[in-house]
N, C-alpha and C positions, 0 to 999 in steps of 0.2 A: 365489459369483460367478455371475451370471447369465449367458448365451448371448450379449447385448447387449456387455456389458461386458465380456467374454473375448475377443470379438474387435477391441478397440480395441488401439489401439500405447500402450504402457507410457508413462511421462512422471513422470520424481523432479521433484518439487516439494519445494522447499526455504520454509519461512515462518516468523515467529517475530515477536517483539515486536523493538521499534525496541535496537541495541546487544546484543541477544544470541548475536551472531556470526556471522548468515547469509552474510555475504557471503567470509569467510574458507574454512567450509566447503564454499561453492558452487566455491570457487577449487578446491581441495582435490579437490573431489569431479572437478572437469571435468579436472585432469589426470592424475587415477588414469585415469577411463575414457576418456580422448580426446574432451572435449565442449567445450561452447560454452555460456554463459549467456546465458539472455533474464530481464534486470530488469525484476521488477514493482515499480515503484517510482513512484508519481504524480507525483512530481516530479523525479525524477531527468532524466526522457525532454525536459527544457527547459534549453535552451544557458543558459549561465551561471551558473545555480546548483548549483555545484559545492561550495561549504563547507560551506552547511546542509542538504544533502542526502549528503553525505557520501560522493560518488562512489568509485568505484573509481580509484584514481591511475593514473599512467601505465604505472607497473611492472607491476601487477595486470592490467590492460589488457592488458601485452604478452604478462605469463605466457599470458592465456587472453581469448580474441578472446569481447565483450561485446555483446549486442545490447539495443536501446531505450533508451538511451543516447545524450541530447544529437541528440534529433531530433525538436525542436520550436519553437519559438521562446515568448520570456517573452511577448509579445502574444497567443499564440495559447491556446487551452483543449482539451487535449488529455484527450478523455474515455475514459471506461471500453470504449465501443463500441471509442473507436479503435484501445484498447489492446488490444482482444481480436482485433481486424482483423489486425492487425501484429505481433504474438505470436506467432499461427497461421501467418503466413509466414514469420517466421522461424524456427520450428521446422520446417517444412516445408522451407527451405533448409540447415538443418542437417543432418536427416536424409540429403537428399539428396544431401549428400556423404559420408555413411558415417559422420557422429558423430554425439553424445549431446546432443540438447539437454536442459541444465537450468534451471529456469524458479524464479528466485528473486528474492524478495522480501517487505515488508510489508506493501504495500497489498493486503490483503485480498480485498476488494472486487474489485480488476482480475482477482486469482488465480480467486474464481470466474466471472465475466464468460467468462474466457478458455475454464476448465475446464465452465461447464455454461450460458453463454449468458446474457445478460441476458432478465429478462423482459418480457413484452408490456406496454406502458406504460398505464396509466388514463388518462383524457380531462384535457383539460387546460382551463382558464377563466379566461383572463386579466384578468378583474375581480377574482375572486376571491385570485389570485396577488400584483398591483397591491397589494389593499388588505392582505395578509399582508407583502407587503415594506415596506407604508407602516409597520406595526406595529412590525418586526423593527427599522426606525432609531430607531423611537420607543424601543423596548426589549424587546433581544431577550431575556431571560430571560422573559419573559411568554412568549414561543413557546417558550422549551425547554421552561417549566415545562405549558404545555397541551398538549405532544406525549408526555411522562412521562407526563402522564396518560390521553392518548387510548392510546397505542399506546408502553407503558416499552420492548417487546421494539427499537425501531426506534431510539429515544432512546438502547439501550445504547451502539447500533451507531454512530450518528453523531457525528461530534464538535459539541459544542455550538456551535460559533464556527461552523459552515458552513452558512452561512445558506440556499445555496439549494437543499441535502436537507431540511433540516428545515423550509423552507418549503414545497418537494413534497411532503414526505410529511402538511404539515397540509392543502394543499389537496385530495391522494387521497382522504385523511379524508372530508372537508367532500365532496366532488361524490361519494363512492361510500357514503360511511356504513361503512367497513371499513378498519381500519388497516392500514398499507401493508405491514408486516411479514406480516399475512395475503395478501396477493396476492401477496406473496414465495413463499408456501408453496404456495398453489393451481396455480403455473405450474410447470407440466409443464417441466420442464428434461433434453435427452437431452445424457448428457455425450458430450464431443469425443474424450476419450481415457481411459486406465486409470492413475491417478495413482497414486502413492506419496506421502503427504505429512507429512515430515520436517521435526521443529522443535529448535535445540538449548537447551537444559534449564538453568537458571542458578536459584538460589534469589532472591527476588524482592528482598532487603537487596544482593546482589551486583551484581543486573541497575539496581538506580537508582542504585548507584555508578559504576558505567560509564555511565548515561545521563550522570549529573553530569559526568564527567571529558572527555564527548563534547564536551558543551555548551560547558565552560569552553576546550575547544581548539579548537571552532570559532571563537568570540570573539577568542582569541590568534593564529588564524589570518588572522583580515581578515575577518571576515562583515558586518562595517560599514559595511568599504569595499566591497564587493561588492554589496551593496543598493544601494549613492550608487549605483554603474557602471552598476547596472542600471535605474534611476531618470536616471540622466542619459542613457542610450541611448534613451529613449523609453518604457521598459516603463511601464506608469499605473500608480498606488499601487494602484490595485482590481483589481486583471489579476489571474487564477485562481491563477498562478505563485508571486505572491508571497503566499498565503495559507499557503505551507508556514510549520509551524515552527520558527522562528529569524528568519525574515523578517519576518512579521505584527508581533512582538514588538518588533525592530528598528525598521520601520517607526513603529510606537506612540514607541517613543523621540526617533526623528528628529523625530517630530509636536508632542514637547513633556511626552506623556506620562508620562515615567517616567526616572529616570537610568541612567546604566549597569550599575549591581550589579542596581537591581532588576530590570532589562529580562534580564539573565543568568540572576534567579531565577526568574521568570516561564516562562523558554525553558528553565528546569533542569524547571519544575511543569507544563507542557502537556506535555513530551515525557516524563514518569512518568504525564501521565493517558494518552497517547496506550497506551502501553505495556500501561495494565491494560486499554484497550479494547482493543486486538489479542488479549491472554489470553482476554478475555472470546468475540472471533469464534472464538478455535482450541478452547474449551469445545463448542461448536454447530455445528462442521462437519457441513455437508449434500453436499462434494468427496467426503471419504473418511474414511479413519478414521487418525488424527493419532501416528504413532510419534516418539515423544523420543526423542533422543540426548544424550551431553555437548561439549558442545563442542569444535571445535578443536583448544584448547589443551587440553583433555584427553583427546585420543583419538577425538575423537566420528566422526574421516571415518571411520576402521575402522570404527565398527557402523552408519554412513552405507551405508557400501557394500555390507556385509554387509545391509542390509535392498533396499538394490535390487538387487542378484544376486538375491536369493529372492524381490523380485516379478517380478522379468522372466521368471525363471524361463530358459526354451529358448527365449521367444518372440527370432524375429529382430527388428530394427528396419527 
């Protein structure tokens, strides 16, 4: 550990694939040590999509006071910057009252934002942009497929339905002649603190049976009628919001597209791809270096806590 990075304040980060039990253990973990969680979670942080995003209920809430949560609105686009804005205060208000924050989540993506800054943005060219979205309604698999092939390392990362990364990173492409996953690598990122980051461990036949079981109890829950709610509030069908998983899907059904069973199998088959893309980000971590545990239900806060005792070490908070 370098001089830089010995003097930054400690930070358990919790991350893992979509149902592999973070958010149990985060519980778990913040009232062993007297803390507070901040959700990385892209969609969570937007009032009303509470089913398919699979909030924290009220109990869980009361057990252990939740930050980034439900502080957004479905109209609004609430990005990575923001999230790394308001992450950082609220760890900084956590600390300063004498507890632990811990910082869990999915979205990947926001977890480094947070932890090592976004980088310096390439030029932008809105001819260029225009005529790559003119393509993406024509058909977007012609842009997944020519971004697999300019640049597979970015293609891993994103999910194919999100049209306007994968149309940034074809036009990075196009105006720099260098794929975007490379200027990922070139920018100098000084991280913000000294992470810990903990995932818990599920064999991969157990973890898509629980995504399955997620999906089909969202469903039974109301996620149908909570798309109508939020569709009839105002939200617009193309709002950033409803591009989460379960939504997208829904919406497709609403549209005509698809019946009920298969709209549930579809929401069963994105949230298994989304899952091996998450695996695939926690393979290439450039935060820190990635310790497993077992979950929850099997003991996993004990070697949870035991691994942040021994990074914290003596340092105070």
């Amino acid at each position: 550990m370098d001089s830089e990075t010995s003097s930054l304040q400690p930070l358990l980060v919790i991350v893992g694939p979509t149902a592999s039990g973070k958010t149990r253990l985060a519980i778990e973990a913040s009232e062993a040590l007297a803390g507070e969680i901040v959700s990385a979670d892209a969609f969570a942080v937007y009032r009303g999509l509470d089913i398919g995003t699979d909030k924290p209920g009220v109990e869980a809430r009361r057990r252990v006071r939740h930050h980034l949560i439900d502080v957004a609105a479905p109209t609004e686009r609430f990005s990575a910057g923001d999230f790394a804005r308001d992450a950082g205060v609220a760890i900084a208000d956590i600390r300063s009252r004498g507890l632990i924050p811990i910082l869990a989540g999915g979205s990947h993506f926001y977890v480094r934002a947070l932890l090592l800054g976004l980088f310096p943005s390439p030029p932008r060219d809105a001819k260029i942009r225009a005529r790559l979205v003119a393509a993406w309604r024509r058909d977007p698999t012609t842009l997944v497929r020519a971004l697999q092939e300019i640049d597979p390392g970015a293609a891993a990362r994103i999910d194919p339905r999100d049209r306007q990364r994968i149309v940034r990173a074809l036009e990075v492409h196009e105006l720099t002649s260098v794929p975007i996953s490379e200027h990922w690598k070139r920018s100098r990122q000084s991280p913000r603190y000294r992470p810990v980051i903990v995932a818990p461990e599920r064999p991969r036949e157990e973890l898509y049976a629980r995504i399955d079981a997620r999906v089909d109890h969202m469903f039974r829950s109301g996620l149908e009628e909570e798309v109508n709610q939020l569709l009839v509030s105002g939200v617009p069908r193309d709002a950033h919001a409803l591009k989460a998983i379960g939504y997208r899907q829904v919406l497709e059904m609403l549209q005509g597209s698809w019946d009920r069973p298969t709209t549930i199998a579809r929401t069963k088959q994105a949230s298994r791809r989304l899952a091996k893309r998450q695996l695939t980000w926690l393979r290439s971590l450039r935060e820190g270096a990635l310790r497993w545990v077992q979950p929850a239900d099997r003991g996993g806060t004990e070697s949870l806590l035991a691994v942040w005792h021994q990074h914290r070490g003596s340092r105070s908070l």
